[in-house]
Structure formats: structure tokens, C-alpha cells
VEXDREN-2710 file (C-alpha; in Angstrom, 1 decimal):
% VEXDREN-2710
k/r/px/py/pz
1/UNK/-16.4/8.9/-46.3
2/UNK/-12.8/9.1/-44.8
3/UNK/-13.2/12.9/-44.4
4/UNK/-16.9/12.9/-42.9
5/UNK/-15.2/10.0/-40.4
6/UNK/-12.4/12.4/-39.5
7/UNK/-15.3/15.0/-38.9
8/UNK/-17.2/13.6/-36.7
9/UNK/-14.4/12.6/-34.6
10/UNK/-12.9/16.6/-34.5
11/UNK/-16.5/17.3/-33.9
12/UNK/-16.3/14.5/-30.7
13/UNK/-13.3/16.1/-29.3
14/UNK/-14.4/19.7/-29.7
15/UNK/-17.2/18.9/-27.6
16/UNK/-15.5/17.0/-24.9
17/UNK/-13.2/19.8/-24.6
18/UNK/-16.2/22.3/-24.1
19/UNK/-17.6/19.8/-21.3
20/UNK/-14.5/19.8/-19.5
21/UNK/-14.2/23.9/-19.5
22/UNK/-18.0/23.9/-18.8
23/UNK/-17.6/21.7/-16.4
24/UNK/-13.9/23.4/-14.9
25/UNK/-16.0/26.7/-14.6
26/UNK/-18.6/25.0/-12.3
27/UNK/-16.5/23.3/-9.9
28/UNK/-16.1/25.6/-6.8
29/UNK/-12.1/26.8/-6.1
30/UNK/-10.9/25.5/-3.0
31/UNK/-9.6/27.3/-0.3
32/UNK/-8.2/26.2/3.1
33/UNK/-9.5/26.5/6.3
34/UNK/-8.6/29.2/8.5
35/UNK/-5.7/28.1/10.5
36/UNK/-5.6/24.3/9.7
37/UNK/-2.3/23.3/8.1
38/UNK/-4.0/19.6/7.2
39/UNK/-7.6/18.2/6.7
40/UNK/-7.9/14.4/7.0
41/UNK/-11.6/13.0/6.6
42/UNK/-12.6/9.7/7.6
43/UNK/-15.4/8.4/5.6
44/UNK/-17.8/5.3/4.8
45/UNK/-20.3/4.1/2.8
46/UNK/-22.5/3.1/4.9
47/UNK/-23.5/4.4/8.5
48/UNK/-23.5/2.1/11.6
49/UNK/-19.4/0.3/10.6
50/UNK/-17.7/2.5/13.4
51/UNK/-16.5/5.7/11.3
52/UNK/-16.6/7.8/14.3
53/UNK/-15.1/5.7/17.1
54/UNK/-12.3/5.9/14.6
55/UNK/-12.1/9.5/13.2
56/UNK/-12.4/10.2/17.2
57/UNK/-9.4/8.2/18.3
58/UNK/-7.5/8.8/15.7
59/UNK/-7.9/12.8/16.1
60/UNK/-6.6/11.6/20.1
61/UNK/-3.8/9.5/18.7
62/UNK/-2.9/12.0/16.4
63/UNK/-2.2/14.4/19.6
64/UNK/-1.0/11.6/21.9
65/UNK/1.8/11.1/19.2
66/UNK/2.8/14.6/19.3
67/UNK/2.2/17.1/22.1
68/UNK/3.7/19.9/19.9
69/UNK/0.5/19.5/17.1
70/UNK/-2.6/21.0/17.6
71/UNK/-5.7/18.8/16.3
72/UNK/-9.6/19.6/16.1
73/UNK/-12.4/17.6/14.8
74/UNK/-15.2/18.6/12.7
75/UNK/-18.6/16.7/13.0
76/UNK/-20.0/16.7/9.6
77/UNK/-22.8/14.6/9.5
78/UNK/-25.7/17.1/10.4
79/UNK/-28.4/14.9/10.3
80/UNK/-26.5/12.0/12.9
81/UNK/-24.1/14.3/14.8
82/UNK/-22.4/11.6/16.9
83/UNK/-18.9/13.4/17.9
84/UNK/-21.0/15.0/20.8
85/UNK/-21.4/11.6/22.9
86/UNK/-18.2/10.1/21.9
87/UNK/-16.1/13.3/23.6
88/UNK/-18.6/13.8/26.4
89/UNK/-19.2/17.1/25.1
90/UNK/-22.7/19.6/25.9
91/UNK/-23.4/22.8/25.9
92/UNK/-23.3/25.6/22.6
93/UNK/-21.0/27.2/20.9
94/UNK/-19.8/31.1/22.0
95/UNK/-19.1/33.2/19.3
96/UNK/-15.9/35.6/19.2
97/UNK/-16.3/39.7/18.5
98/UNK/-15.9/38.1/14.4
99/UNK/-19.1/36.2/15.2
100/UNK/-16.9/33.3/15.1
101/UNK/-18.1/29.5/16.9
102/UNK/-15.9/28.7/19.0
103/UNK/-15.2/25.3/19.4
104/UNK/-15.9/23.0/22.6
105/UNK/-12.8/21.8/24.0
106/UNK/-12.4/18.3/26.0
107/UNK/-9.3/15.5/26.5
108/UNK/-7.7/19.1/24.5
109/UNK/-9.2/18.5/21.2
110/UNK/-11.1/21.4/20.1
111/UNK/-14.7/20.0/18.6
112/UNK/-17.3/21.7/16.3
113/UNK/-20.6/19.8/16.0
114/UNK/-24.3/20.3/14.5
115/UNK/-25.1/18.4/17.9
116/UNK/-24.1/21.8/20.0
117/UNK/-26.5/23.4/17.5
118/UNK/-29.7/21.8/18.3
119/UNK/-31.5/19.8/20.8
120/UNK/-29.6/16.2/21.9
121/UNK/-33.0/14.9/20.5
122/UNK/-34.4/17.2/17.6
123/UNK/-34.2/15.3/14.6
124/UNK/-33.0/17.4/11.7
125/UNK/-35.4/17.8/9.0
126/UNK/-33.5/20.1/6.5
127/UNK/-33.7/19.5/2.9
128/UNK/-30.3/19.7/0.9
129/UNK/-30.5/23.9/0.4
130/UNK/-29.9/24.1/4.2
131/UNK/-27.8/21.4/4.7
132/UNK/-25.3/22.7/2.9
133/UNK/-25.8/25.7/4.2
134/UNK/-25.1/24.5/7.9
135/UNK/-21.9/22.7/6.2
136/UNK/-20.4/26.2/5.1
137/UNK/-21.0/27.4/8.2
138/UNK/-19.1/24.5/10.2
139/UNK/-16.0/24.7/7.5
140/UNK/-15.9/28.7/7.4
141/UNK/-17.5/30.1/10.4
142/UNK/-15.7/28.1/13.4
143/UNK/-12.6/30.1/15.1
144/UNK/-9.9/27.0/14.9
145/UNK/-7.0/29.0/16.1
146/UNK/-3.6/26.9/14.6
147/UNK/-4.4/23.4/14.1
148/UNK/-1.9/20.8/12.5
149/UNK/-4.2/18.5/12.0
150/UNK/-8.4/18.8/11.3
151/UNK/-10.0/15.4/11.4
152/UNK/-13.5/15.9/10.1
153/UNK/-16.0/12.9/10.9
154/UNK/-17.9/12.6/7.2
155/UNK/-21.7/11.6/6.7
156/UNK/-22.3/8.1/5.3
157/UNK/-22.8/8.1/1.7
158/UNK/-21.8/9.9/-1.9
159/UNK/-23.9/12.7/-1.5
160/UNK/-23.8/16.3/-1.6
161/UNK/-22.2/16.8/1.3
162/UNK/-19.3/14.8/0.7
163/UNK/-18.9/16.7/-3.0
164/UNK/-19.2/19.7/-1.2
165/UNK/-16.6/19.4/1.3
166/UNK/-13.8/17.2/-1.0
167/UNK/-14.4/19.8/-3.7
168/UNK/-14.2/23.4/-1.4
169/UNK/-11.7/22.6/0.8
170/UNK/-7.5/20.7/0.2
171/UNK/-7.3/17.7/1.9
172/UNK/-4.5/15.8/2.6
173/UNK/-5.9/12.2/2.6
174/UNK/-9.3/9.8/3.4
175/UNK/-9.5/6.3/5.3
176/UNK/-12.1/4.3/4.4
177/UNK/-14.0/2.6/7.4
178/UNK/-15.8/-1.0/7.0
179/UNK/-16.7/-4.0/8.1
180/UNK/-15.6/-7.2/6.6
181/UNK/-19.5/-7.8/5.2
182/UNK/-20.2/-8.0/1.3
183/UNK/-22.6/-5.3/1.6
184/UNK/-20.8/-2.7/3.2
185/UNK/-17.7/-3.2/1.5
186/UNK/-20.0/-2.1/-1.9
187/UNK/-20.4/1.4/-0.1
188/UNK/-16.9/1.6/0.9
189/UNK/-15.6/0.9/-2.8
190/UNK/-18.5/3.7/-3.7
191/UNK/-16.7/5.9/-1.3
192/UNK/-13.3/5.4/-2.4
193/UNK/-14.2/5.8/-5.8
194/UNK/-15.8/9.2/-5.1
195/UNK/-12.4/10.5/-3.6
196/UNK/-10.6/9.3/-6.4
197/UNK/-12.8/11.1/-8.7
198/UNK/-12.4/14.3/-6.9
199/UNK/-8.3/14.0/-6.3
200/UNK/-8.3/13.0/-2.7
201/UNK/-5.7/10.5/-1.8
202/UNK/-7.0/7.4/-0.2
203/UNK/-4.6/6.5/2.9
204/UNK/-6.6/3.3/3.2
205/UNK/-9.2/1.2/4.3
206/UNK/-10.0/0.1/8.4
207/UNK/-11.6/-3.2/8.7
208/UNK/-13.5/-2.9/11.9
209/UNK/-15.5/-5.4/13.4
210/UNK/-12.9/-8.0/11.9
211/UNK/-13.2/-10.3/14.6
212/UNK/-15.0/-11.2/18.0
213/UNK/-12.9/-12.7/20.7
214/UNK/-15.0/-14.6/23.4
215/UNK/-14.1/-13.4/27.0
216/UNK/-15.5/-17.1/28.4
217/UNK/-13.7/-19.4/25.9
218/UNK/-11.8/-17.4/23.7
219/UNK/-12.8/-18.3/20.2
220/UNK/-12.4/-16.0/17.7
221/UNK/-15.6/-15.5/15.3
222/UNK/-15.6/-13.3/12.2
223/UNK/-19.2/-12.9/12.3
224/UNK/-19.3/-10.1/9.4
225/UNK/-16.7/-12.3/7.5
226/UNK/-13.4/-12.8/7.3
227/UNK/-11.0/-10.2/5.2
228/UNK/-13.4/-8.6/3.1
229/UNK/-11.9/-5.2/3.1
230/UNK/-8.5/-6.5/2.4
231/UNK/-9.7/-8.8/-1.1
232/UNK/-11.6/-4.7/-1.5
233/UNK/-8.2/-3.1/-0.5
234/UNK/-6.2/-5.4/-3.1
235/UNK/-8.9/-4.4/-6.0
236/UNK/-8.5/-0.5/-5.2
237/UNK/-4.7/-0.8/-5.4
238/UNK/-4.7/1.1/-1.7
239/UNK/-3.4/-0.4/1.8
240/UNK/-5.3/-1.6/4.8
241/UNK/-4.7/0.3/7.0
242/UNK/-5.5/-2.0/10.0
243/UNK/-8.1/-4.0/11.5
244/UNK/-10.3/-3.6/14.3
245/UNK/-11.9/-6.4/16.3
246/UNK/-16.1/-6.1/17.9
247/UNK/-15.4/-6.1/21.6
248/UNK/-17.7/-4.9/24.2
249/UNK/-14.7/-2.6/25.8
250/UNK/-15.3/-0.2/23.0
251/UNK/-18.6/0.2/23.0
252/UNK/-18.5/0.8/26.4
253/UNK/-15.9/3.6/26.2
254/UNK/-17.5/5.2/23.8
255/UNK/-20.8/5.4/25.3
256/UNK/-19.3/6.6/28.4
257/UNK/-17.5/9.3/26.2
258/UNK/-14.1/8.0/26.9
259/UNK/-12.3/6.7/23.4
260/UNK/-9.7/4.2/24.2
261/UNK/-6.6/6.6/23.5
262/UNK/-7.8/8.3/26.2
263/UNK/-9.8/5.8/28.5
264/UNK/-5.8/3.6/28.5
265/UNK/-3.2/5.7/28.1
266/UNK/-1.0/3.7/30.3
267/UNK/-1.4/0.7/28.4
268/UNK/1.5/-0.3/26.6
269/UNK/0.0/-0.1/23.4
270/UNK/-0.9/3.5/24.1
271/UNK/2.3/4.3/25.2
272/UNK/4.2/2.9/22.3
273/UNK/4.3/6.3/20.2
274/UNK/6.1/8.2/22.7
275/UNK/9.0/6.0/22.6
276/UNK/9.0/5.3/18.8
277/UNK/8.9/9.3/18.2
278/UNK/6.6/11.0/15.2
279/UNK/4.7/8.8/13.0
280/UNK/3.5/9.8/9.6
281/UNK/-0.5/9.9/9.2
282/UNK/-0.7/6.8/7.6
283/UNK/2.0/5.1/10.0
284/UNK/-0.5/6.9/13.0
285/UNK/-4.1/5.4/11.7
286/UNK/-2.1/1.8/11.3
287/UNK/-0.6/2.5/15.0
288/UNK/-4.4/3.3/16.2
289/UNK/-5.9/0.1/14.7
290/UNK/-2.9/-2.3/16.7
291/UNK/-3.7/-0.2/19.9
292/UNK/-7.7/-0.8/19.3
293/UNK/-6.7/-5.0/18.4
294/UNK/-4.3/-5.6/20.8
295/UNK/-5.9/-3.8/23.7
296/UNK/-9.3/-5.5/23.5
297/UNK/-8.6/-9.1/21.5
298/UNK/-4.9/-10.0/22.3
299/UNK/-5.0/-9.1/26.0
300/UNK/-8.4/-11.2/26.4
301/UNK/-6.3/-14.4/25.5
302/UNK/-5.2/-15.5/29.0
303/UNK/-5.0/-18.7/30.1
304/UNK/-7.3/-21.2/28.9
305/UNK/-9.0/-22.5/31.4
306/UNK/-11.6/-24.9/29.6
307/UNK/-14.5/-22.7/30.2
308/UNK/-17.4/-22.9/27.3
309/UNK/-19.7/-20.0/26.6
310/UNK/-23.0/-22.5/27.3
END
């Protein structure tokens, strides 16, 4: 009986080791962009928690910081291309003499986007074959120049896509976007999870939405909940990174195509960078959620004059 035991387990190994080399001979070698030095993705769960008011002000803090580096962002969510509105940005792509896209350009960040594709309202009915086949295209066929830094705004979800680009290309870190709710923090901790299966380093999670500020009476109401992302954050071992409060001024911006970082750059929150110097990454996304907080919660708490909402 011992030696049957000792058997099957040999046999048990043996065959885990042919999975992994089965599965090592499947998995795609990755190769860097063209030109891009450092990939950062920004990711969530679930659509509709801000991902890409934040991969977008982040890829402008990210130059704000440091005149000298070059920064693009990538669009990747073909089927809800949003990077187009938030950077006032129309019009399609040229292509070089290497029938190379080249990007559109606006507030000097260099943008590639299924939106500059198609029509602003064609929905995308593609099935995963040609998805990933557009993907390829934006991570291989776009003319980048030299870029420091390439900030690519990822689809919601664990799906292909996300495989696909986390498994072709080196990147140097994800941050998690959510909001404080119970129900998107399950996608988030899906998302993390994913990265960590596929050896990307998780900077950290964003809580946005964390709070609303009342402009009448100035109560603050965490209407999504209150520090969900940072009991998540404590689970996952990783940091948060920052939060971000729901205030109108944001949405506004962004619908007008005109991200904070760029819309206040006099503010003294915006300023703050250039006297501080380089930040790290990490140090940069924390630095962008105090701007977002501060410039539309903190400043909102003026006197109080005794006024109620009703």
C-alpha cells in the first residue's frame, strides 16, 4: 500500500508539472510597446465607478509633474470608448508612410481610441475574434514616438481583453478604481486578483465617490458607504491610494472635456508638484486623488452660514 501511495503521488506531480509546461507554451511572450518606457493600466470591476476620469487625470498629472516625460493614453475599452469626450478629442487617426495611427494630440497628451475609429454613436457589435483583433491593433499599430509613461484606460471586467493585454505587453503597475459600495468592491477584489494572477503589481486601490459635500449646508454624506475600499485594501494586503469625493465640479469638467489637472492648474493643489519636485507613480496617483478631494470637498467648506438644503 505504501508504495502504490507514493505512486500516485509521483504520478500527481508528474502531471502538474506537464500542465504548467503545457500551459507555459500557451501563454503569449510579452514584448514592449514601441517606444513606451512604462505601461500603467487603470482598471475596475465594474463600469460606471469613474475609471476614466481617473486614468485621464492621472495621464495629465503625470505630465504636469514632469515637463521632461512624455505620456500617451490608450483607450482600451472598444465597446465604451470614453477617453474621446473626456480630452475633447474628434476627428481620425492619419497613418504614417509605416501605415502607422497616429495618435490625436490635445492638453499635449498623445491619445489613441476605438472612438476615432467609428461613428460617436455606432455601437460596436463585434464578437471576441475581432475585438481582440482591434486590441492588437491599438497596442501594436499606433506610432507613439518616446513616451515615459503609457496610461491605458482598461474595459470593466476579467475578460479577454484584460488577459490579453496583462499577458502581451510588461507593465509596470495597476490601480484599482471603486466606489465605497459592497457590490462594486466584489469586482474590484476580482480585478485585483486577476493582476495578481498574471504578475502585475497592484499600486493600489482609488475610492471614488467616497463622499458628497453639500454646497448649501455642507454636510458630508457617504451615500455609497463609508471606507469600503479601504476594509478591501487591508484584505488584499495593497495601499489606498486615495480617495475621491462625488461633486458636481467633476462631472462638469469632464463633460466639457476639461479634466481638473487641466481645467485648475493654478489652484494650489495643482501647483503643489512643481514645487515638491518628481514624485514616484504611486506618490503621483496619491497626489492626484488630494488634488481631486481638496479642490472640490475641502474648498466647499466656507463659512457656515446656517443655510439648509430644504
Amino acid at each position: 500500500e505504501p508504495k502504490l501511495w507514493l505512486g500516485a503521488c509521483h504520478g500527481d506531480a508528474s502531471l502538474k508539472e506537464r500542465q504548467r509546461q503545457h500551459m507555459a507554451r500557451g501563454l503569449p511572450k510579452q514584448k514592449a510597446i514601441a517606444g513606451v518606457k512604462q505601461v500603467i493600466v487603470v482598471a475596475s470591476g465594474k463600469g460606471g465607478v469613474g475609471k476614466s476620469t481617473t486614468a485621464v487625470n492621472l495621464a495629465l498629472g503625470l505630465a504636469a509633474n514632469d515637463s521632461s516625460k512624455a505620456v500617451g493614453l490608450l483607450d482600451a475599452d472598444v465597446y465604451g470608448p470614453s477617453v474621446p469626450k473626456l480630452m475633447n478629442l474628434t476627428g481620425n487617426p492619419e497613418l504614417t508612410e509605416k501605415n502607422l495611427m497616429r495618435p490625436l494630440v490635445n492638453f499635449g497628451i498623445p491619445c489613441m481610441s476605438m472612438g476615432f475609429l467609428v461613428e460617436e454613436t455606432a455601437p460596436i457589435v463585434w464578437r471576441g475574434l475581432m475585438v481582440m483583433s482591434a486590441i492588437e491593433k491599438l497596442l501594436r499599430q499606433v506610432d507613439w514616438g518616446s513616451l515615459d509613461y503609457l496610461v491605458i484606460d482598461m474595459p470593466p471586467g476579467t475578460g479577454d481583453v484584460q488577459l490579453s493585454i496583462t499577458q502581451n505587453i510588461p507593465i509596470a503597475g495597476a490601480v484599482i478604481v471603486s466606489t465605497p459600495q459592497d457590490i462594486a468592491l466584489l469586482d474590484a477584489r476580482r480585478g485585483a486578483e486577476m493582476f495578481r494572477k498574471v504578475n502585475v503589481p497592484v499600486l493600489g486601490l482609488v475610492q471614488n465617490m467616497s463622499v458628497f459635500c453639500c454646497p448649501k449646508c455642507q454636510t458630508m454624506t457617504h451615500i455609497f458607504g463609508a471606507d469600503g475600499a479601504r476594509e478591501l485594501a487591508s484584505t488584499l494586503g495593497v495601499k489606498v491610494l486615495g480617495d475621491v469625493p462625488l461633486h458636481v465640479n467633476i462631472r462638469e469638467m469632464c463633460d466639457r472635456g476639461r479634466p481638473v489637472v487641466v481645467s485648475s492648474p493654478e489652484s494650489p493643489e495643482v501647483g503643489k508638484p512643481y514645487k515638491r519636485g518628481p514624485l514616484s507613480l504611486e506618490q503621483m496617483v496619491v497626489w492626484l486623488c488630494m488634488v481631486l478631494f481638496q479642490m472640490n470637498t475641502v474648498r466647499l467648506s466656507l463659512l457656515h452660514t446656517g443655510t439648509h438644503c430644504f
